[in-house]
TINU-21715 format. One line per 8 residues: number of its first residue (from 1); their letters; for each residue x, y negated, z negated of C-alpha. Coordinates in Angstrom, 2 decimals. Last residue first. Layout:
NUM) A) X Y Z | ...
REM end
This chain:
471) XXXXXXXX) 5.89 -11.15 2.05 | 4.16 -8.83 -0.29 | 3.23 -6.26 2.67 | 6.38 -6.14 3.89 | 8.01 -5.65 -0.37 | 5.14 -2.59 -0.23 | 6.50 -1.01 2.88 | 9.89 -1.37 2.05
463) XXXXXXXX) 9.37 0.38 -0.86 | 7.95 3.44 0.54 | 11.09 4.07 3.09 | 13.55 3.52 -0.29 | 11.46 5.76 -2.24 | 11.97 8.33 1.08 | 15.69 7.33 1.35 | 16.43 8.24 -2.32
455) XXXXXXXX) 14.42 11.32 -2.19 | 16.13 12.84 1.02 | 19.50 11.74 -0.43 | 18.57 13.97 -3.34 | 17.36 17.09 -1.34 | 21.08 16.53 0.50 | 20.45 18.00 4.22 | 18.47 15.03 4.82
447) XXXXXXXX) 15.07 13.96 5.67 | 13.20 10.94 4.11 | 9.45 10.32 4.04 | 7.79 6.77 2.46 | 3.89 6.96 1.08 | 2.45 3.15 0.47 | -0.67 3.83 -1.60 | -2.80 0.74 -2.79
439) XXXXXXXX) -4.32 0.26 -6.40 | -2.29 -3.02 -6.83 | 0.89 -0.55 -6.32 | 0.80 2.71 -6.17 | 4.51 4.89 -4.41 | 3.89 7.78 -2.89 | 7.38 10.29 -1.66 | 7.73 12.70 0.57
431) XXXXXXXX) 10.87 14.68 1.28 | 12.26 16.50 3.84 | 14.96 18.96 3.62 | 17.34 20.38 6.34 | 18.71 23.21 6.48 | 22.48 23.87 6.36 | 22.58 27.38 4.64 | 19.90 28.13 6.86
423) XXXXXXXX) 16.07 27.20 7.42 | 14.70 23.85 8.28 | 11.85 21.68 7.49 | 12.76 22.83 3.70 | 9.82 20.90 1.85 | 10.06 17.84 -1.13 | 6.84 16.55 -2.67 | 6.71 13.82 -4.88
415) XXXXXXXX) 3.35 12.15 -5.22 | 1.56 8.47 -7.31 | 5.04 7.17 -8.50 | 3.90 4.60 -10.32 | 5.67 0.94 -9.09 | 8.41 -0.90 -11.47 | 9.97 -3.84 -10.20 | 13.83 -5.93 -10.75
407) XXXXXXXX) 14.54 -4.35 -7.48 | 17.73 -3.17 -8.63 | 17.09 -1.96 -11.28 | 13.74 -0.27 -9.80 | 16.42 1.59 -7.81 | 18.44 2.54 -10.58 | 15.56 4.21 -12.14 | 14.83 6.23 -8.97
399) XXXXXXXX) 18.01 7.44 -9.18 | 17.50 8.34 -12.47 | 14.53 10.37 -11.94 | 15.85 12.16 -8.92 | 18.98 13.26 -10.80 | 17.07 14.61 -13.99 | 15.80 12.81 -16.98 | 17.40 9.64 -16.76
391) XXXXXXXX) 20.14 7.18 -16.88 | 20.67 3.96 -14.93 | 23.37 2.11 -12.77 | 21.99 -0.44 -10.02 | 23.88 -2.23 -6.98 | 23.22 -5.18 -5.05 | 24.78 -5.65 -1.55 | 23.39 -9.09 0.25
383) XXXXXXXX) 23.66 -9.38 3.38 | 19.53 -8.48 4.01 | 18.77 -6.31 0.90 | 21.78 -3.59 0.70 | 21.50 -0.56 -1.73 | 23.98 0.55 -3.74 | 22.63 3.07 -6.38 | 25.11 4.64 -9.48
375) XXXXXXXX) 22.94 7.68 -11.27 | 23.01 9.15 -14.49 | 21.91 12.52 -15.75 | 22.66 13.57 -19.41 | 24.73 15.63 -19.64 | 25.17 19.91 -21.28 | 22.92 20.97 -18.16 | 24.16 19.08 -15.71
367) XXXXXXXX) 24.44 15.73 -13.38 | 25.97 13.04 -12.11 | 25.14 11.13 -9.01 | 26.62 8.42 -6.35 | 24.73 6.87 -4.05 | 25.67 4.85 -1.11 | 24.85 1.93 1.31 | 21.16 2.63 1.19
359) XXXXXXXX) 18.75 0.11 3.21 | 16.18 -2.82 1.28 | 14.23 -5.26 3.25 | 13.70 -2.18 6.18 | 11.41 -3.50 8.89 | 8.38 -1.81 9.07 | 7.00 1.11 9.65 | 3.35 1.18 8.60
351) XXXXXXXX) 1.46 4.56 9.30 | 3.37 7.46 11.49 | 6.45 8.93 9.42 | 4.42 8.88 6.23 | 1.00 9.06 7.16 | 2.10 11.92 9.43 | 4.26 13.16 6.17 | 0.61 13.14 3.89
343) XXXXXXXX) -0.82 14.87 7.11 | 1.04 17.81 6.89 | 0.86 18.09 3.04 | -3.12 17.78 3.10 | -3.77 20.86 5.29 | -3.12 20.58 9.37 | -4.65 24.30 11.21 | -3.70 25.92 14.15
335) XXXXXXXX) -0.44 24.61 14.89 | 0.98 23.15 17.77 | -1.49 20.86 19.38 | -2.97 19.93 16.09 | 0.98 18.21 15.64 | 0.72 15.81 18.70 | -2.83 15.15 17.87 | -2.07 14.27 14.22
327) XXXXXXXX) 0.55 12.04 15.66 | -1.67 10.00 17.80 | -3.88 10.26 15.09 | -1.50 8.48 13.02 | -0.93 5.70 15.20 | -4.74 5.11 15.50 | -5.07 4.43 11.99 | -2.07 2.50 11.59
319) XXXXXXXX) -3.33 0.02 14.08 | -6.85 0.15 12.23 | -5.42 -0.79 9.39 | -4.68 2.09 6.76 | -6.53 2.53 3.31 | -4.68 5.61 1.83 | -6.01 7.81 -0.70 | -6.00 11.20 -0.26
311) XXXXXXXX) -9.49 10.67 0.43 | -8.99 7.61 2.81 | -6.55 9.87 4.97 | -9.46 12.27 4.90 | -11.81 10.18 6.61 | -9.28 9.03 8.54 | -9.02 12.57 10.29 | -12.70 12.96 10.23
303) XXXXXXXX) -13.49 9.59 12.53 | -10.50 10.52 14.71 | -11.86 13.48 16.26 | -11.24 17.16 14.61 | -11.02 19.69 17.62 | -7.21 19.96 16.64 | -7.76 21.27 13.14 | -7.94 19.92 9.71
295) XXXXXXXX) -8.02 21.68 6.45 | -10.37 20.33 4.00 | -8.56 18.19 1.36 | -6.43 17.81 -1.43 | -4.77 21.28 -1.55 | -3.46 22.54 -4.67 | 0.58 22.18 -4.66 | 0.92 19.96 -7.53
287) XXXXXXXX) 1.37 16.46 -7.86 | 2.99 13.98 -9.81 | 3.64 13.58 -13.81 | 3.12 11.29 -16.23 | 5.13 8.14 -15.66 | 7.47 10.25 -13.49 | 9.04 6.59 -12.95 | 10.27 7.00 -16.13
279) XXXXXXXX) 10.78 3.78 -18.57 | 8.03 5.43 -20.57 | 10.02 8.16 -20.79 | 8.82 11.29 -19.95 | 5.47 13.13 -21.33 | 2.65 15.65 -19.45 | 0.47 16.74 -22.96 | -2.76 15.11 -21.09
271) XXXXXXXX) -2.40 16.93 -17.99 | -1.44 20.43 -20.04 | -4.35 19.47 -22.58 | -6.91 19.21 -19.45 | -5.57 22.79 -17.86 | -6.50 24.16 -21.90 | -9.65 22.68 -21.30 | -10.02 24.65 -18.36
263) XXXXXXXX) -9.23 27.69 -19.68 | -11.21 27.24 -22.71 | -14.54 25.94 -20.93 | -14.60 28.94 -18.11 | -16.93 30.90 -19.57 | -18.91 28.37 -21.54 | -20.04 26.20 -18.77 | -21.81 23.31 -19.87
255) XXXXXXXX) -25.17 23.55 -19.62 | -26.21 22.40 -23.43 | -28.49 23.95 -26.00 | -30.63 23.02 -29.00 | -33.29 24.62 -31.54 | -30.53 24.63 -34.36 | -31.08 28.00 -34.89 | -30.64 29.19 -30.71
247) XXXXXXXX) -27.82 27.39 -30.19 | -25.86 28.47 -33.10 | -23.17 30.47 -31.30 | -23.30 28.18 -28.18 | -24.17 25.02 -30.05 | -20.82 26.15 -32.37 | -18.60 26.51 -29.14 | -19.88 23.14 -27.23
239) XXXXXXXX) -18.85 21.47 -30.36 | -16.07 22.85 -30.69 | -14.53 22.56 -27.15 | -15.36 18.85 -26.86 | -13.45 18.34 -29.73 | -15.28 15.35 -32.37 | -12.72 12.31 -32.52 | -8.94 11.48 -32.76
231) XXXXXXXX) -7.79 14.73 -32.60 | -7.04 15.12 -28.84 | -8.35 16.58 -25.16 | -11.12 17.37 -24.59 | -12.89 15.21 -26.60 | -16.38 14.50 -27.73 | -19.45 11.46 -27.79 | -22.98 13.27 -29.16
223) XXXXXXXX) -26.39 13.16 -26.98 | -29.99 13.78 -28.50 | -29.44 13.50 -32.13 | -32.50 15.63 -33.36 | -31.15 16.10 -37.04 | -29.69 18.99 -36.79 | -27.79 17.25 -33.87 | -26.49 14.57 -36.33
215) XXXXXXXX) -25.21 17.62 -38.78 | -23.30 18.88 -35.78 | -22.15 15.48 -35.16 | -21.08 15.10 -38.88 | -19.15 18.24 -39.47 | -17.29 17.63 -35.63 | -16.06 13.83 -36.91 | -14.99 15.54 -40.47
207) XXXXXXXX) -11.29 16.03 -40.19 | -10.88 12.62 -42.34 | -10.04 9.78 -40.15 | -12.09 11.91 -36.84 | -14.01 8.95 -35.07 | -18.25 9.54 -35.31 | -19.91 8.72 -31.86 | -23.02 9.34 -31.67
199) XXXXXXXX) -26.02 9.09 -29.78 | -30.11 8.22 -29.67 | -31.82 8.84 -26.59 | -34.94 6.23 -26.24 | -38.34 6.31 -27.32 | -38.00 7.36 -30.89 | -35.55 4.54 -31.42 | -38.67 1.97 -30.86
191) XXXXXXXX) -39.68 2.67 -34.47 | -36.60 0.36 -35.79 | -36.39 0.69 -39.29 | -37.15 4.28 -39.94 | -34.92 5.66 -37.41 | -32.28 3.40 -38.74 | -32.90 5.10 -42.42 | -32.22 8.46 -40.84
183) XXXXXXXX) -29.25 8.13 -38.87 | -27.72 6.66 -42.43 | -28.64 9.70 -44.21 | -27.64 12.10 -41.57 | -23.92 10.69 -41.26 | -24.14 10.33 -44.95 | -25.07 14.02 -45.41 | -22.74 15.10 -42.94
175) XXXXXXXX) -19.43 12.64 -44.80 | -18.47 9.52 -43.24 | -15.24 7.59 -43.52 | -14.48 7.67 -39.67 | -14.03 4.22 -39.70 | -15.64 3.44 -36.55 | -18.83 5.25 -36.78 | -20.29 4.43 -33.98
167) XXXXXXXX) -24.12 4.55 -33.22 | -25.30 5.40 -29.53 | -28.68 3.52 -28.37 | -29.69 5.06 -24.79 | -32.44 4.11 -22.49 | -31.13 0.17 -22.81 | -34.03 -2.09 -21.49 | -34.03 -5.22 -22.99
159) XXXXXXXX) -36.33 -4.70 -25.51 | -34.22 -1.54 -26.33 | -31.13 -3.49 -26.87 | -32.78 -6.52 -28.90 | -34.21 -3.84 -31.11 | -30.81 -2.21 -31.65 | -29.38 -5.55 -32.41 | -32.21 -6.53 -34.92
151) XXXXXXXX) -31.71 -3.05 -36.94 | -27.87 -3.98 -36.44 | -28.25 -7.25 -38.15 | -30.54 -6.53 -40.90 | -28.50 -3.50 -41.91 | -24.94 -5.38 -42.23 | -22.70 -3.48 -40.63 | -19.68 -0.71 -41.55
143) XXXXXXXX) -21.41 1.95 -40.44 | -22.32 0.43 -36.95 | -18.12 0.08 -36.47 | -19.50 -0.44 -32.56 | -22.94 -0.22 -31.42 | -22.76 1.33 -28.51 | -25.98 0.15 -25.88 | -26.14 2.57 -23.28
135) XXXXXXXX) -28.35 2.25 -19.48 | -29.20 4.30 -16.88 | -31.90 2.40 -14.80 | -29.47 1.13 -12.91 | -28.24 -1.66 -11.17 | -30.98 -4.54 -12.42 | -30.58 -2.77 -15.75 | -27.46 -3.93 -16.22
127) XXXXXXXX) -28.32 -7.52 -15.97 | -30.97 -6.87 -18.61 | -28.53 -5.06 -21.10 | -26.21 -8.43 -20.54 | -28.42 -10.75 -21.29 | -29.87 -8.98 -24.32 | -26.91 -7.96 -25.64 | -25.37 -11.40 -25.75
119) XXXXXXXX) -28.51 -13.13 -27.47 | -27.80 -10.90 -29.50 | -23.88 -11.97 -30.14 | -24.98 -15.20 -30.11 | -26.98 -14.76 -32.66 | -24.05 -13.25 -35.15 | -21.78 -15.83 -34.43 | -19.14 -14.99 -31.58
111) XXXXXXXX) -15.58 -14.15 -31.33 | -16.33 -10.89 -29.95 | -13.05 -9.24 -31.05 | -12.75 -11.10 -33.83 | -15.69 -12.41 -35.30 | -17.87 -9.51 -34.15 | -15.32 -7.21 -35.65 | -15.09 -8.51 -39.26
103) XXXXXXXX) -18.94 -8.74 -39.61 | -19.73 -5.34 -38.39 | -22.14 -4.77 -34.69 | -19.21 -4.71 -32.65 | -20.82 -4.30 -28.75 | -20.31 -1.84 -26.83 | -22.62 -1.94 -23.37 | -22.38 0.65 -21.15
95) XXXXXXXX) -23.39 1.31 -17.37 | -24.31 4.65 -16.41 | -23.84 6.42 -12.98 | -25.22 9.14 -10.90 | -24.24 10.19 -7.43 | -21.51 7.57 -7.35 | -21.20 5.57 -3.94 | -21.97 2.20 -6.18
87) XXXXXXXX) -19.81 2.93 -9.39 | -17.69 0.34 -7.69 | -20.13 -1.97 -6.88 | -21.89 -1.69 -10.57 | -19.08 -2.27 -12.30 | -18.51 -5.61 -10.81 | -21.81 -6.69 -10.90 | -21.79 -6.14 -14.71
79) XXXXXXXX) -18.13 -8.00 -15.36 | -19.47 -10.71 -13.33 | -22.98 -11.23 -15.89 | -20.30 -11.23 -18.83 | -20.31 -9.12 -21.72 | -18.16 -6.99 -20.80 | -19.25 -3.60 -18.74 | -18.62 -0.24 -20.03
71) XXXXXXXX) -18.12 2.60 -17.57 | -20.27 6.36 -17.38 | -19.97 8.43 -14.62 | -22.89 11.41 -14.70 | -22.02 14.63 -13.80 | -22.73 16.34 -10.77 | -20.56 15.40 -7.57 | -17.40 13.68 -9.16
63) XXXXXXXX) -14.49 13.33 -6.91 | -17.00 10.43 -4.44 | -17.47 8.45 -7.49 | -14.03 9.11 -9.08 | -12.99 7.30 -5.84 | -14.73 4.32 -6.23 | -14.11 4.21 -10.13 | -10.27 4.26 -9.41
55) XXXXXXXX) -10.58 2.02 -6.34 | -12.30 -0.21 -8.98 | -9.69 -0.10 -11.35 | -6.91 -1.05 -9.21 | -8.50 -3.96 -7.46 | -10.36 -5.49 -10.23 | -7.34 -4.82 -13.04 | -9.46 -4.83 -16.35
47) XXXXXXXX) -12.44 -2.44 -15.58 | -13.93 -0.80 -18.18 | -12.57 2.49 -19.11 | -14.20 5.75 -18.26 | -16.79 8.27 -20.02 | -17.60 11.28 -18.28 | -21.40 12.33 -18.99 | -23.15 15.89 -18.86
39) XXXXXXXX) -19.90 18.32 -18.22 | -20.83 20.75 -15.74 | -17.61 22.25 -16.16 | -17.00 21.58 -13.25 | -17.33 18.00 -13.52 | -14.85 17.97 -16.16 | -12.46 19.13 -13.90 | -13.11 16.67 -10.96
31) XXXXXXXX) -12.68 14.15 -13.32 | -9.32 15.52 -14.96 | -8.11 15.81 -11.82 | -9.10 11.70 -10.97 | -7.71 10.51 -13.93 | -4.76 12.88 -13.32 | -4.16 11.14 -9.62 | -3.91 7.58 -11.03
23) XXXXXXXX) -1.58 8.17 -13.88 | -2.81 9.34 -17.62 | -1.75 7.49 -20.97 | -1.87 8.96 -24.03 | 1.07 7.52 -26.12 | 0.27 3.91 -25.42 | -3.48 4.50 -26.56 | -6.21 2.86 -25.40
15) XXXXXXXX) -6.65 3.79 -22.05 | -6.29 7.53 -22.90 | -8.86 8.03 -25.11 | -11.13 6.04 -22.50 | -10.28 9.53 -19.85 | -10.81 11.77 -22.79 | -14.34 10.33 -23.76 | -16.67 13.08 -22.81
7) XXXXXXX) -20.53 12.74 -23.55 | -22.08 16.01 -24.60 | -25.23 15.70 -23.65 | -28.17 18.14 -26.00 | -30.55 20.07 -24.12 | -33.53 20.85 -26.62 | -34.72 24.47 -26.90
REM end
C-alpha cells in the first residue's frame, strides 16, 4: 500500500486567528505531541519576530525527534536564510513556499504582476533548495486561478527544484468530484507533477474539506494538509480514522499511531480550548506539573546542568551560569536527585539579581465567589510611588493586571508555579514566576506566608530583571 503524509497545520491555525492563539510553551507541547503520534509533517508559522520566532523554531527542533518541521519562507532571499538557521539543529526540516496563484490575491497580498510573481518562485524555490533538499511550493486560492498561470507556476516550481507541489483550495467551494476533476486536468497539463509529491489543502466553507481529501487520495494524492484541532479544514482525526478503516481499499496507509490518536488529540483540543481575557496575563495558560527535563544529580558537572537550563529555556551569561551551579551544588549535596522545579527556583534565586527598579509598597485584594476579583497595587519605582487598580479573573490575575498598569507593558507569563517550602498553619509559600519577553525568559521567586504576596513579589522579582536588561 501507498503511505500517505498527513501534514498538520494546528500550530499555523493558530497564528492566524485572534481567537486561537497558543503561548510559547503550548507550541512547543503540542510539538512534542504531535511527534508522538508519529505525525509525518508539523506545519509552523513563518517567522515575523526574528528573535522570538527563531528561538521558537530552535527549540521545536531539538522537542521534535521524528517528524518533519515544516516553515514557510517569504519571498525574499533573507527570509530563506533565516529559516533555514533556525530549523538548523532540526532532525528533518522543510522549507515552504505559498504563493497566491488567483488574480485578486497576487495583486494584493503579493503586490506583484503575474511574471514577477514567477520569476519570484523560481528565485526563491532555488534559494531553498541550497538548505534542503525538502522543498513545498503551495499554491494558494489555486481553484480560483487562471489555468495558464498556475500550470506555468507549477512548472516554474518544479524546474526549480520544489519535491512537493500542494494545491489550495482557498474558498472551500469544492465538491469530491470537482476536487478530483480539477487534480486531474493539472496532472495532464504539467507532466512533471508525476515526479514530485502532489498535496492538498482544501479549507472546510461547506463541511466538505474531509469529502474532498479522501476523494484526492483515491486519486493518488500523496500527502493531504489536516487539523487537530478545529473546523476550519480537513480533521486530522478523520482522516487518519477513515485510511485506517479503508486503508486497505483505497490501496493507502499512514504510521500515525491509531491507538493513542483520540486521547491525544483530545490533550491537543484541551491546549487549544485554554481561554482568558485577552487582556490576561494567563494569555493561554501556564504550566503543568510534568517534568521538563532529566533529573539531575550531584555527580552532574556544569556542562549538563546548563544544558538543561537552556532546555527549559533560559540563556544565562556565563556569570549567571556559574552562580547557579554554585547553588545546584549546594542543593545536590542534600538531596538525591534535582527535577525541573528545583532548578527553575535556583535559576530564580541564583541567575541575574539585580537592582530592584520597581519594589511593593502594598497590595490590597478583593475577592469571592459571587465578585468579581479586583486588585489595588502600589509599587514604588525609584521615589516615585505609582499605583494600579484592575479587575480580573482570580486574585493573582488581577494583580498581575495592575502591575502591567502600572508599568504601562504587557510580558506572557511563560510559568506559575507556587510550592509550600514549609509545613504548619504558618508555612511558608514560595512562588515562581516566568515572565517572555523578546523570546528571552527572566524567572522571579517570592516567598511569603501570603500565596498572593508570594506572586506579587515573584512578578515583581522577574520584572526587574527584564526593565535591567532594557536599560
Amino acid at each position: 500500500m501507498n503511505p500517505i503524509s498527513i501534514c498538520d497545520v494546528t500550530m499555523k491555525r493558530a497564528g492566524s486567528s485572534e481567537d486561537f492563539a497558543l503561548s510559547f510553551k503550548e507550541k512547543i507541547d503540542l510539538g512534542r505531541i504531535l511527534d508522538r503520534l508519529n505525525v509525518p509533517v508539523i506545519e509552523t508559522d513563518a517567522i515575523e519576530n526574528r528573535e522570538t520566532d527563531s528561538l521558537l523554531l530552535k527549540s521545536l527542533s531539538l522537542a521534535v525527534k521524528n517528524s518533519v518541521l515544516a516553515v514557510p519562507v517569504g519571498l525574499s532571499a533573507d527570509d530563506v536564510a533565516v529559516t533555514a538557521a533556525a530549523l538548523s539543529e532540526a532532525r528533518r526540516f522543510r522549507l515552504q513556499v505559498p504563493v497566491p496563484v488567483s488574480p485578486v490575491q497576487m495583486e494584493y497580498i503579493c503586490h506583484k504582476k503575474p511574471d514577477a510573481v514567477l520569476a519570484a518562485i523560481s528565485d526563491i524555490v532555488a534559494a531553498c533548495r541550497k538548505h534542503t533538499d525538502d522543498v513545498e511550493f503551495i499554491a494558494d486560492d489555486a481553484t480560483r486561478s487562471e489555468k495558464d498561470f498556475i500550470v506555468r507556476a507549477i512548472e516554474a516550481a518544479i524546474t526549480a527544484g520544489a519535491t512537493v507541489v500542494t494545491l489550495r483550495d482557498t474558498a472551500g467551494q469544492f465538491l469530491p468530484d470537482e476536487c478530483v476533476a480539477f487534480i486531474d486536468s493539472l496532472r495532464k497539463a504539467v507532466p512533471a507533477l508525476n515526479g514530485v509529491t502532489l498535496g492538498l489543502r482544501c479549507d472546510n466553507t461547506m463541511a466538505m474539506a474531509d469529502a474532498c481529501v479522501i476523494a484526492a487520495i483515491q486519486n493518488g494524492v500523496g500527502e493531504v494538509k489536516a487539523a487537530a484541532c478545529g473546523d476550519d479544514t480537513a480533521s486530522l482525526e478523520n482522516i487518519a480514522n477513515i485510511i485506517e478503516v479503508k486503508g486497505e481499499r483505497l490501496g493507502v496507509s499512514t504510521g500515525i499511531r491509531r491507538t493513542e490518536l483520540h486521547r491525544d488529540v483530545e490533550q491537543i483540543r484541551n491546549i487549544c480550548r485554554t481561554f482568558r481575557s485577552k487582556k490576561s496575563p494567563f494569555d493561554h495558560g501556564v504550566s503543568d506539573d510534568e517534568e521538563k527535563i532529566s533529573a539531575l544529580s550531584g555527580k552532574d558537572d556544569i556542562s549538563a546542568v546548563l544544558a538543561a537550563v537552556r532546555s527549559l529555556g533560559y540563556d544565562l551569561s556565563e556569570e549567571d551560569g556559574a552562580s547557579v551551579f554554585e547553588a545546584f551544588q549546594r542543593i545536590a549535596a542534600k538531596k538525591e536527585v534535582v527535577g525541573s522545579k528545583e532548578l527553575e527556583a535556583i535559576v530564580a534565586s541564583a541567575a541575574m539579581q539585580v537592582p530592584p527598579t520597581y519594589r511593593v509598597e502594598s497590595y490590597v485584594l478583593n475577592s469571592g465567589n459571587i465578585i468579581t476579583a479586583t486588585a489595588h497595587i502600589k509599587l514604588w519605582k525609584g521615589d516615585t510611588l505609582l499605583e494600579g487598580i484592575s479587575t480580573g479573573d482570580g486574585p493573582i490575575d488581577a494583580a498581575f493586571l495592575a502591575i502591567e498598569q502600572i508599568t504601562g507593558h504587557h510580558y506572557e507569563l511563560d510559568d506559575f508555579q507556587i510550592q509550600a517550602v514549609t509545613e504548619g498553619r504558618e508555612a511558608m509559600g514560595e512562588t515562581i514566576v516566568r515572565l517572555r519577553d523578546d523570546g528571552r525568559l527572566y524567572s522571579g521567586r517570592g516567598i511569603s506566608t501570603d500565596i498572593i504576596g508570594s506572586g506579587i513579589r515573584a512578578y515583581v522579582n522577574a520584572l526587574n530583571k527584564i526593565v535591567y536588561e532594557e536599560d
